[in-house]
PyMOL CGO cylinders between C-alpha atoms (Angstrom):
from pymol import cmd
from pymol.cgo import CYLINDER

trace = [
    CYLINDER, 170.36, 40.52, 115.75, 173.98, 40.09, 116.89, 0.3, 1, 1, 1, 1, 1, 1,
    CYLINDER, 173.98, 40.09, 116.89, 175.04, 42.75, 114.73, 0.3, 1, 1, 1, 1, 1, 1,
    CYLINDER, 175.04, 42.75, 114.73, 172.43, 45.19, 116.44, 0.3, 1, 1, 1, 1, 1, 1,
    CYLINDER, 172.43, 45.19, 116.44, 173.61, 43.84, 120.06, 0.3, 1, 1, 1, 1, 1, 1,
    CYLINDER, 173.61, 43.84, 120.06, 177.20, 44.77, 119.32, 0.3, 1, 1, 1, 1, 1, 1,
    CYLINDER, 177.20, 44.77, 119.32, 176.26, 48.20, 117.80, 0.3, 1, 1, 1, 1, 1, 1,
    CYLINDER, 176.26, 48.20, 117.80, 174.56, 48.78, 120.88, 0.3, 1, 1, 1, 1, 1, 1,
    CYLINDER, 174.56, 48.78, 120.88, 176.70, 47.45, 123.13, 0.3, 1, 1, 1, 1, 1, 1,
    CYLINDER, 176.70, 47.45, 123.13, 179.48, 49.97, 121.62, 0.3, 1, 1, 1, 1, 1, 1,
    CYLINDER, 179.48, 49.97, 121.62, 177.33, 52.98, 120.79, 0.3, 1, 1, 1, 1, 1, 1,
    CYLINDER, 177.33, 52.98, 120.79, 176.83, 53.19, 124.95, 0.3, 1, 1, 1, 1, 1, 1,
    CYLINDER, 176.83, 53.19, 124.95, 174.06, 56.32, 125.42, 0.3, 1, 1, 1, 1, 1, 1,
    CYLINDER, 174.06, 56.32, 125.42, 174.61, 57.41, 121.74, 0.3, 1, 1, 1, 1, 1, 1,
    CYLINDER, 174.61, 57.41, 121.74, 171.36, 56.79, 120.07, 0.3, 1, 1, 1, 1, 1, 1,
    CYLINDER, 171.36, 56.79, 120.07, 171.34, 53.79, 117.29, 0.3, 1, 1, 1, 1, 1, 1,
    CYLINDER, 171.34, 53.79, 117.29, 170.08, 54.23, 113.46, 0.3, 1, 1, 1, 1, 1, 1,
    CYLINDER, 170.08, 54.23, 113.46, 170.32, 52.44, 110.87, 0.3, 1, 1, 1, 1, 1, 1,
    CYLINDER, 170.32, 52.44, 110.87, 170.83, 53.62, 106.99, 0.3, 1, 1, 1, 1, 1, 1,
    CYLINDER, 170.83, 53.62, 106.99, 172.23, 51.53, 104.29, 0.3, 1, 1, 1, 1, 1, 1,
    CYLINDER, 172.23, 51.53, 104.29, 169.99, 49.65, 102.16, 0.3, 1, 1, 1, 1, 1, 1,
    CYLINDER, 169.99, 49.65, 102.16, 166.58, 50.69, 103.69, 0.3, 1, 1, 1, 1, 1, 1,
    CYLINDER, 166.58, 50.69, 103.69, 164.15, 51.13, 100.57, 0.3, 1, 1, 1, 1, 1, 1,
    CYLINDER, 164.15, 51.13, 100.57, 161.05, 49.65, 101.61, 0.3, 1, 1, 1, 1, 1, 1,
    CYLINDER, 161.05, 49.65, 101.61, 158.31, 49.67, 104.48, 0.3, 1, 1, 1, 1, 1, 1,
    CYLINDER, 158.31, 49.67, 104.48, 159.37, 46.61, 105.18, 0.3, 1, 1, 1, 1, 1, 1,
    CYLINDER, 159.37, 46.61, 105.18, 162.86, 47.42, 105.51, 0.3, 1, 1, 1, 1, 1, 1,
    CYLINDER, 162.86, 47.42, 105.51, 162.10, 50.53, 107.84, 0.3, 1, 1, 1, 1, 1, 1,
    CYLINDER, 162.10, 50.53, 107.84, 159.86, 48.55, 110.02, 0.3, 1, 1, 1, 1, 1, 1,
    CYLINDER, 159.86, 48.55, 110.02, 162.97, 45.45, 110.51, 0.3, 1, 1, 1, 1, 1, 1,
    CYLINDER, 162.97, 45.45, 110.51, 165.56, 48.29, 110.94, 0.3, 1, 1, 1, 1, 1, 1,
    CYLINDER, 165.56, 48.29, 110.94, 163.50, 49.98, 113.41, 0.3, 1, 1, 1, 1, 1, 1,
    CYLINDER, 163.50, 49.98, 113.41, 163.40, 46.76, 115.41, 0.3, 1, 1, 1, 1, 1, 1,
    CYLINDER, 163.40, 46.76, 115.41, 166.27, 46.88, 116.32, 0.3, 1, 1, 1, 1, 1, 1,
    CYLINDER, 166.27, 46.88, 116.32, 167.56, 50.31, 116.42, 0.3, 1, 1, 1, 1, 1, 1,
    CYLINDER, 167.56, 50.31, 116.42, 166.69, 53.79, 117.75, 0.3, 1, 1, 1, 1, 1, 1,
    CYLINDER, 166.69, 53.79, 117.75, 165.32, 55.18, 114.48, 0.3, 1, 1, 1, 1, 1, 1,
    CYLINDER, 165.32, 55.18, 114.48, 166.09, 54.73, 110.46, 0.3, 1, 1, 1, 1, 1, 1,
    CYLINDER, 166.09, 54.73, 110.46, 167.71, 57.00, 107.68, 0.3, 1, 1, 1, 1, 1, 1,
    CYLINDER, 167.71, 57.00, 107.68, 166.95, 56.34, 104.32, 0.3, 1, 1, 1, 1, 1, 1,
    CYLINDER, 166.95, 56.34, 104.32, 168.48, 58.55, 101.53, 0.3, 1, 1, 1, 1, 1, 1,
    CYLINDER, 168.48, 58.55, 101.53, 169.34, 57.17, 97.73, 0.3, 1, 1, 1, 1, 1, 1,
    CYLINDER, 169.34, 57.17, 97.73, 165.67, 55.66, 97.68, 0.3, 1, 1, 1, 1, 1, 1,
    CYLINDER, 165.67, 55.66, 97.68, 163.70, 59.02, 99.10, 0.3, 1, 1, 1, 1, 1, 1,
    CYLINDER, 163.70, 59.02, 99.10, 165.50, 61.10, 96.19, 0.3, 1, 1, 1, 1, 1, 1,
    CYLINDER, 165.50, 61.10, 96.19, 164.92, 58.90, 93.73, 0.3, 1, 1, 1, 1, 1, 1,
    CYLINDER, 164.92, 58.90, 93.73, 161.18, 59.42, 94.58, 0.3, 1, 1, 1, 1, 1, 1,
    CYLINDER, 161.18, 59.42, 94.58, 161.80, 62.74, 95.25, 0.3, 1, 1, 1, 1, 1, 1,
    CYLINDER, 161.80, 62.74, 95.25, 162.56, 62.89, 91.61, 0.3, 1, 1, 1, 1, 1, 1,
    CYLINDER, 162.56, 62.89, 91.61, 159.52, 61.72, 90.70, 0.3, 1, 1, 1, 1, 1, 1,
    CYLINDER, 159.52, 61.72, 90.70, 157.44, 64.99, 92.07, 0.3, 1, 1, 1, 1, 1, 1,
    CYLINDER, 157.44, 64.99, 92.07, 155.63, 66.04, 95.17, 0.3, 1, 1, 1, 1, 1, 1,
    CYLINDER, 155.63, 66.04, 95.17, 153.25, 63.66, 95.27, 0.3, 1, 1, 1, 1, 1, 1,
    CYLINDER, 153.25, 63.66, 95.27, 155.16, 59.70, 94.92, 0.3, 1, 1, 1, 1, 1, 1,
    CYLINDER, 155.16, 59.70, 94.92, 157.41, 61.66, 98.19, 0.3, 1, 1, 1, 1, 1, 1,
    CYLINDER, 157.41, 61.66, 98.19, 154.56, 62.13, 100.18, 0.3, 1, 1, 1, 1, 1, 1,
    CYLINDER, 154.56, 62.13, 100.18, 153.09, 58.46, 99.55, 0.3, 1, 1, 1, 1, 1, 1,
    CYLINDER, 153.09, 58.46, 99.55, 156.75, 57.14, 99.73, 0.3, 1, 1, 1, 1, 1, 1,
    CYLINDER, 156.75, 57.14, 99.73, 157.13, 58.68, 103.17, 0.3, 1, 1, 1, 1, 1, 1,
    CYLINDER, 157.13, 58.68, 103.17, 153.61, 58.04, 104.14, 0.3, 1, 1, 1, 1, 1, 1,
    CYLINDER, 153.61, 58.04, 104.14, 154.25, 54.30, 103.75, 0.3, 1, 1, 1, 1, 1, 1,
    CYLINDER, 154.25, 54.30, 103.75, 157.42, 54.15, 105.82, 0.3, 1, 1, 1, 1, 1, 1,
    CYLINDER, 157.42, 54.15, 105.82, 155.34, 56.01, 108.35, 0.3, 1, 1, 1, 1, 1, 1,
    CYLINDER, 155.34, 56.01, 108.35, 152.68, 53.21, 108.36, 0.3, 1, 1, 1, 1, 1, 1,
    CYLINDER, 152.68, 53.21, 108.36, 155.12, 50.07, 108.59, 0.3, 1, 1, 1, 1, 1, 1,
    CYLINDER, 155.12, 50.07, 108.59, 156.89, 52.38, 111.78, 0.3, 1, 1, 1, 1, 1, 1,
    CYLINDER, 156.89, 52.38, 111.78, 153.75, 53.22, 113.00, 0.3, 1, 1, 1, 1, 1, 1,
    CYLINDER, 153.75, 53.22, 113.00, 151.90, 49.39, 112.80, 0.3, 1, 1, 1, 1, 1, 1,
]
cmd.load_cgo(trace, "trace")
């Protein structure tokens, strides 16, 4: 994306992630596209809330869209 380009462009060296908005597998997998690697916060502790176990299948599914 042009957005991504200019990002790049500026960042120089400086590795390139992307955060805001990334909820879903599909999300992580666009983001990571593009970029150097993904952060995704409000989403993980809102499953984090949830217990042990919807983290670990949350997280296992971004792993799966990154990893495919």
């Amino acid at each position: 994306s042009g957005l991504a380009a200019r990002a790049r462009a500026a960042a120089g060296d400086v590795p390139l992630y992307a955060g805001f908005g990334i909820s879903t597998a599909a999300h992580a997998r666009a983001a990571a596209e593009l970029t150097d690697g993904i952060v995704v916060g409000s989403r993980a502790v809102e499953v984090a809330a949830e217990g042990p176990e919807p983290l670990r299948d949350y997280v296992a599914s971004l792993r799966r869209a990154l990893d495919a």
